[in-house]
C-alpha positions in Angstrom: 0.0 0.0 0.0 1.1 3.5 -0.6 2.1 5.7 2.1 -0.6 8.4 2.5 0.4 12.0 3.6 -1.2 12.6 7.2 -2.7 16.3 6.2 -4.6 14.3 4.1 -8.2 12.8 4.7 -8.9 9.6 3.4 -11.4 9.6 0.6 -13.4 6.3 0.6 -16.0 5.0 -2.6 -19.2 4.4 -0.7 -21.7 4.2 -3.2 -21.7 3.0 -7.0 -24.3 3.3 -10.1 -23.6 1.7 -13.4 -25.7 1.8 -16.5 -24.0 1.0 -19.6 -24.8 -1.5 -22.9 -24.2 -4.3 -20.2 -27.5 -3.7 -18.1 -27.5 -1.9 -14.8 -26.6 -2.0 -10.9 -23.3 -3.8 -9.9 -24.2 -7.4 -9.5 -25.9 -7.4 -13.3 -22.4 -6.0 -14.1 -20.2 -8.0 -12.3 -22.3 -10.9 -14.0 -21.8 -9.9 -17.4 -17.7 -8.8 -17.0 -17.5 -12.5 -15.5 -19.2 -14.4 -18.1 -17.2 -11.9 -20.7 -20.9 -10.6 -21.8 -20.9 -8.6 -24.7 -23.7 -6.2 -26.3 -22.8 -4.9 -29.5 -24.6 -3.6 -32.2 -23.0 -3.6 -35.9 -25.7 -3.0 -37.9 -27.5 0.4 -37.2 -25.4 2.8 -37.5 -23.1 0.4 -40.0 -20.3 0.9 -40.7 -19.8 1.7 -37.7 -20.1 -0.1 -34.1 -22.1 1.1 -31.2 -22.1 -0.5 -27.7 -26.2 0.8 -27.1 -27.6 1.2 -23.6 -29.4 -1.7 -22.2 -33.3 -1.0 -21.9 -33.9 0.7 -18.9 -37.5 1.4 -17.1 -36.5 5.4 -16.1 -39.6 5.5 -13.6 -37.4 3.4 -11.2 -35.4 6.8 -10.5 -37.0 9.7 -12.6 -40.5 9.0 -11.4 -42.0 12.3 -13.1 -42.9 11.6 -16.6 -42.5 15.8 -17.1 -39.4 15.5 -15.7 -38.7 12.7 -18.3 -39.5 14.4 -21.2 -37.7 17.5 -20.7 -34.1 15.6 -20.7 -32.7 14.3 -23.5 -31.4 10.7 -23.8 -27.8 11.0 -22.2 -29.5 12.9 -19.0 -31.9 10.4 -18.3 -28.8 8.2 -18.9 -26.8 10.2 -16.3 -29.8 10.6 -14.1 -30.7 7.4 -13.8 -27.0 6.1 -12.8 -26.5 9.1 -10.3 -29.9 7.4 -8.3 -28.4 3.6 -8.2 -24.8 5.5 -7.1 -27.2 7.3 -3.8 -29.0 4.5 -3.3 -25.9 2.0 -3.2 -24.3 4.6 -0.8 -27.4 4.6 1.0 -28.6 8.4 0.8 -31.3 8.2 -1.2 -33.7 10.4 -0.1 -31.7 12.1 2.9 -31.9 15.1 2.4 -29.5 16.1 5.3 -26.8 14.9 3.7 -27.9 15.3 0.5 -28.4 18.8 1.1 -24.8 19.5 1.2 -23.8 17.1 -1.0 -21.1 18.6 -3.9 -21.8 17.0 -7.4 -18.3 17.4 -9.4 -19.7 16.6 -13.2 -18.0 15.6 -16.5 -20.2 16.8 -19.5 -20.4 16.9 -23.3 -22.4 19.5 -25.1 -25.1 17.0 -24.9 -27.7 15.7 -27.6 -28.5 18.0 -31.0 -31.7 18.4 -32.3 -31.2 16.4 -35.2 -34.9 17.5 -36.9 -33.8 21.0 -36.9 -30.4 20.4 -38.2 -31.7 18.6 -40.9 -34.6 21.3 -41.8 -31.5 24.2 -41.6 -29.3 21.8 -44.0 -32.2 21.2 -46.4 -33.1 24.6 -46.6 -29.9 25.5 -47.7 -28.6 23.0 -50.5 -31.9 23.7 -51.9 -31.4 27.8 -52.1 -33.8 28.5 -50.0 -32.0 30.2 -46.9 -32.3 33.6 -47.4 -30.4 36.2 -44.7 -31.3 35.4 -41.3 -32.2 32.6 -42.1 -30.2 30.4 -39.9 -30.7 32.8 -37.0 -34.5 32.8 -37.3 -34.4 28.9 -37.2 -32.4 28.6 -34.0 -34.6 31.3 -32.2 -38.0 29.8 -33.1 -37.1 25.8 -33.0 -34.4 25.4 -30.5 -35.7 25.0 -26.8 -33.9 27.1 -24.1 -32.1 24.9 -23.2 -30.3 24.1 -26.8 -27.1 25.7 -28.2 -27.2 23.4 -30.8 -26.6 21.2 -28.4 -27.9 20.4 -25.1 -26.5 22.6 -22.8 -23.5 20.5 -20.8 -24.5 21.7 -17.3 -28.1 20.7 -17.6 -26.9 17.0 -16.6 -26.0 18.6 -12.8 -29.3 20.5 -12.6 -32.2 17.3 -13.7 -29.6 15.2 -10.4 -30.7 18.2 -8.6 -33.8 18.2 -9.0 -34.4 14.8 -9.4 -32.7 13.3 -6.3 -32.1 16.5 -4.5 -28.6 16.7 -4.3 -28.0 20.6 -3.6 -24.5 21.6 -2.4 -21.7 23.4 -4.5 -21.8 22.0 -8.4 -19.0 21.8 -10.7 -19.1 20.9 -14.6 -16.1 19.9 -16.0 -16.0 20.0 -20.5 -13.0 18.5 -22.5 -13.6 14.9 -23.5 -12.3 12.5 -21.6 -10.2 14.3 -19.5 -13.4 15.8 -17.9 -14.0 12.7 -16.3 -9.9 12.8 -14.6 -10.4 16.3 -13.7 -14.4 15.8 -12.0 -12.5 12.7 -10.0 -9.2 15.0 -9.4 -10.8 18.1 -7.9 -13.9 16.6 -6.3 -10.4 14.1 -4.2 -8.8 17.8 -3.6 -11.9 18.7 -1.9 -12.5 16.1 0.5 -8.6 15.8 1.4 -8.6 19.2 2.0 -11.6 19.0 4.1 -13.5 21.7 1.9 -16.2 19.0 1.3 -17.6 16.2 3.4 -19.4 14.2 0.5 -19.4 14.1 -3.1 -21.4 12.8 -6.2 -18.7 12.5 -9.0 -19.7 11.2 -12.7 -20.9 11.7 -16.2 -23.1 9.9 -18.7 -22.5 9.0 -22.6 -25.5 8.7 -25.1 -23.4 7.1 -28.3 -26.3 6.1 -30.5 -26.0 9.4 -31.9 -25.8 9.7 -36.1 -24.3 13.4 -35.6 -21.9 12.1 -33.1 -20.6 9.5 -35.7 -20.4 12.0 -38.1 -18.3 14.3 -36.1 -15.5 11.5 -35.3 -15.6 10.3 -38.3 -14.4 13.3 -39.3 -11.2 12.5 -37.2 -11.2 9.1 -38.6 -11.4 7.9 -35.1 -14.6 4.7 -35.8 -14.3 1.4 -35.7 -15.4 0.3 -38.9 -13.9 -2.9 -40.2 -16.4 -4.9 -37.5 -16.4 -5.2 -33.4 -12.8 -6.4 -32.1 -11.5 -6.6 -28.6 -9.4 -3.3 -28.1 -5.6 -4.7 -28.3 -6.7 -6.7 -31.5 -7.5 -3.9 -33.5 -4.4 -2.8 -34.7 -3.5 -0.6 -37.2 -6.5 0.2 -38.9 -8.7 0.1 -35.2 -10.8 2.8 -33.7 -13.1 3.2 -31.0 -16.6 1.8 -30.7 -18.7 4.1 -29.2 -20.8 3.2 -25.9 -23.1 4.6 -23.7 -23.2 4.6 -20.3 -23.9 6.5 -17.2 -21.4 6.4 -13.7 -21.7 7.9 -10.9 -19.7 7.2 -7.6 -19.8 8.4 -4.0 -17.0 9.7 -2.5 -16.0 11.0 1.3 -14.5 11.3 4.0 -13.8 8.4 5.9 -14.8 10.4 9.3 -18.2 11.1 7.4 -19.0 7.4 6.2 -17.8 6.3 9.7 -20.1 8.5 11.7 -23.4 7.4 9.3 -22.0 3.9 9.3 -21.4 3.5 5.6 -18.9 0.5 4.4 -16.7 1.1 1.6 -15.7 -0.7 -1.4 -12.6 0.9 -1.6 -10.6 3.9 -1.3 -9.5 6.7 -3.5 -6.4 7.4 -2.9 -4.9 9.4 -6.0 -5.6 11.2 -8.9 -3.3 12.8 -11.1 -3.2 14.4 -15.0 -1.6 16.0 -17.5 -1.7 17.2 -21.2 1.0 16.1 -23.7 2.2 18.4 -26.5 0.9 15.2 -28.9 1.8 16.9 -32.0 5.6 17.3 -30.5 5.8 13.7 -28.7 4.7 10.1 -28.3 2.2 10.3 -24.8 4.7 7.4 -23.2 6.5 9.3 -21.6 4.1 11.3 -20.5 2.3 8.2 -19.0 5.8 6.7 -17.5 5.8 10.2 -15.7 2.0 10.3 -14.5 3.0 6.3 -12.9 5.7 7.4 -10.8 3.2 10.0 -9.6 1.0 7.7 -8.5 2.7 5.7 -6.7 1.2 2.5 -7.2 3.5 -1.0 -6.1 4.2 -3.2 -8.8 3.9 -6.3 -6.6 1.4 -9.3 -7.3 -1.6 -7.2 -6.0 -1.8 -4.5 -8.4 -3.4 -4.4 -11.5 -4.4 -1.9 -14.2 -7.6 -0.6 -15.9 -7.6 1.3 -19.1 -9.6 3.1 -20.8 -8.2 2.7 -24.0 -10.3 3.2 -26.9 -8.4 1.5 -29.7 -8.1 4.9 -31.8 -4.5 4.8 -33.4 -1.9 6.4 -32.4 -2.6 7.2 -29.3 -3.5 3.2 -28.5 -0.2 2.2 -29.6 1.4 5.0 -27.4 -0.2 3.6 -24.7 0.6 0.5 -25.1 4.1 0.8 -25.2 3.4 2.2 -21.7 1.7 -1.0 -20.5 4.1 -3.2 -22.1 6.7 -2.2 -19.3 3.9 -3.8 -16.9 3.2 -7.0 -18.6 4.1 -8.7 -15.2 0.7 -7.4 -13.8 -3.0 -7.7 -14.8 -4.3 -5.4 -17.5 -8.1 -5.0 -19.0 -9.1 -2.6 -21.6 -12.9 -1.6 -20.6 -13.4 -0.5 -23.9 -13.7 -4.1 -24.9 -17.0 -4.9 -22.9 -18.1 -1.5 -22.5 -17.0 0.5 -25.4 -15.6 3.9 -26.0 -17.9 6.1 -23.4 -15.3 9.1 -23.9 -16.5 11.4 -20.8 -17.8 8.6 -18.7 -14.3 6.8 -19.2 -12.5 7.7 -16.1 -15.6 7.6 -13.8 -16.1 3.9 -15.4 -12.5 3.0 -14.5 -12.9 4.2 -11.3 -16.0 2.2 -10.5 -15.2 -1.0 -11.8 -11.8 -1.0 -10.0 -13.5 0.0 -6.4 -15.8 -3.1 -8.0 -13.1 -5.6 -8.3 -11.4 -4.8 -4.7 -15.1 -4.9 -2.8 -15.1 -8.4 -4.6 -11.6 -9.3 -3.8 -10.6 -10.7 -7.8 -10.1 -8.8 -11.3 -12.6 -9.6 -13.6 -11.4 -12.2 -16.5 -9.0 -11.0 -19.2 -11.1 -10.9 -23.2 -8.0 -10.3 -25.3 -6.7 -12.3 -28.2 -3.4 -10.6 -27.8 -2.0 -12.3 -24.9 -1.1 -8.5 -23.1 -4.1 -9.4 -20.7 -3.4 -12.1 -18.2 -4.7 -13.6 -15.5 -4.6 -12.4 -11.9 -4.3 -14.9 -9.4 -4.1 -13.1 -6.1 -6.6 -10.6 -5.0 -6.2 -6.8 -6.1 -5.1 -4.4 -3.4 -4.1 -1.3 -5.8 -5.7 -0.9 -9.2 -4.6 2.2 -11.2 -7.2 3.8 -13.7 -5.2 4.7 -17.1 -7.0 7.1 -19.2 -5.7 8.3 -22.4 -8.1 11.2 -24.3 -8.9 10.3 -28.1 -6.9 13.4 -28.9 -5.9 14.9 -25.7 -5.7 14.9 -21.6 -4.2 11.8 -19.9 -4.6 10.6 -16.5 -4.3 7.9 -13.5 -6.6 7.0 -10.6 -4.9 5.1 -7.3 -7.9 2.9 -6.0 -7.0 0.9 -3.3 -8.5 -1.5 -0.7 -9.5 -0.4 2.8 -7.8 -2.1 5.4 
């Protein structure tokens, strides 16, 4: 175990919610990572391949149709996920705590309006968008809450008003590295004793044709079929998921006093940005592990987010091939590329697999994910952004 600094608080995981193209809640997930459960759809949006979101009934945590109908998909996505994390923490509904609860949020611009888009396109290859035009269109067919997209924020504001969580909020934009920073400051906090309890995590809606469009524009899809994330090689790309997480953190003096257990502890998180145009991210990743601190002893093991989009993947890789001697999983395999909901995901399904004492089993063709045969005491998150932002998340066990 790493040696923590005593002006620190502890930060323990207390509450978990998962819903991704797997199902939802911890044991359906834990179920379908164990039986190396897969849910991928090729044939929608083909070429390209989507991990979609498992049906969910949303009246189990938005019980208000009205509230319902004013979100778009990825908040109810987000929404729902933030309710299974209170409930698992067991704060659901108490609004003492949840009252001064801090939410710490990692956010997209959200869903378009594809009907309008389409209208303001058509209108124009047929000559008939005059001056104003465009302007007009967004003013009379957008809702408030659009700026094309959804605005990012507005994920924060349905938890609020949905489950009541009102302390200090924070909404974090930038991809994946959103998710590291939301996890990184919302740590700071509680360590720093600034905040007693946090709700940290993001959602991803990626059954989204705009969406597509817009990475295919970086030539960043999966196209050539699904793959495992190591065997994609040099013509891979990520396969976009959806999926909300939420976790809740605090202090270990305020889960002690309401008697909450932990499923682990988070005990690091640290980040940085890479001139990528200059460099290789390698050593940029060698740099954020000695950070960390982790051991690299028989007990820990590594989660990545990896999304299989070249070069950046084979970057990383080089990274993790100086660790072969420990366990490695790419959650992109199972879960897909969730981009903002990355991190958060790394997070929660390595304070999953120390609550459960063993790493889920390796899916990889490639032979760089092996086994683990002892049970995991440290598990560092890896995240690497499609195109920017990397970072690394100490979860440990609590002792």
């Amino acid at each position: 175990m790493t040696e923590r600094d005593a002006t620190k608080r502890e930060a323990w995981i207390t509450g978990i919610g998962i819903v991704s193209s797997l199902g939802e809640g911890l044991e359906a997930h834990w179920d379908a990572l164990q039986n190396k459960s897969m849910n991928v759809d090729t044939t929608s949006f083909a070429p390209y391949v989507v991990h979609p979101i498992a049906k969910l009934n949303y009246d189990l945590q938005i019980p208000k149709k009205g509230d319902q109908r004013q979100m778009e998909t990825w908040q109810r996505i987000g929404t729902y996920a933030a309710g299974l994390a209170l409930d698992s923490a067991g704060v659901k509904g108490n609004q003492d705590i949840l009252a001064r609860m801090d939410m710490v949020v990692a956010a997209s611009g959200g869903d378009r309006d594809l009907a309008v888009d389409s209208t303001i396109m058509n209108a124009d290859a047929r000559g008939n968008s005059p001056p104003g035009y465009f302007n007009e269109r967004l003013m009379s067919d957008l809702r408030p809450t659009l700026f094309l997209a959804q605005l990012s924020n507005l994920l924060a504001g349905n938890v609020a008003i949905v489950h009541g969580v009102t302390g200090s909020s924070r909404t974090f934009m930038g991809a994946e590295n959103a998710g590291a920073d939301a996890a990184k400051i919302a740590l700071a906090r509680i360590e720093a004793g600034q905040s007693e309890i946090a709700l940290i995590g993001s959602a991803h809606n990626c059954e989204r044709k705009d969406l597509l469009m817009l990475f295919e524009f970086g030539d960043y899809n999966l196209k050539s079929g699904y793959l495992p994330v190591w065997a994609r090689g040099e013509h891979g790309g990520f396969a976009l998921g959806s999926a909300g997480v939420f976790l809740v953190v605090e202090s270990k003096e305020h889960a002690q006093a309401r008697g909450a257990k932990p499923h682990a502890r988070l005990s690091k998180v640290v980040t940085d940005r890479a001139h990528r145009k200059r460099k290789s991210i390698t050593p940029t990743l060698d740099a954020l592990w000695t950070q960390i601190g982790a051991s690299s002893g028989a007990h820990t093991a590594i989660l990545t987010g990896a999304s299989g989009a070249n070069s950046v993947t084979t970057e990383e890789r080089a990274f993790l091939e100086k660790h072969r001697g420990m366990a490695i999983r790419a959650t992109g395999t199972a879960f897909g590329h969730t981009v903002e909901a990355q991190f958060p995901l790394g997070i929660a399904l390595a304070a999953l697999s120390i609550s459960h004492r063993k790493l889920f089993p390796a899916n990889d063709p490639t032979g760089l994910e092996v086994e683990m045969a002892t049970s995991p005491e440290q598990i560092v998150v890896v995240g690497a952004g499609h195109w920017s932002g990397e970072g690394m998340a100490l979860v440990e066990a609590v002792n």
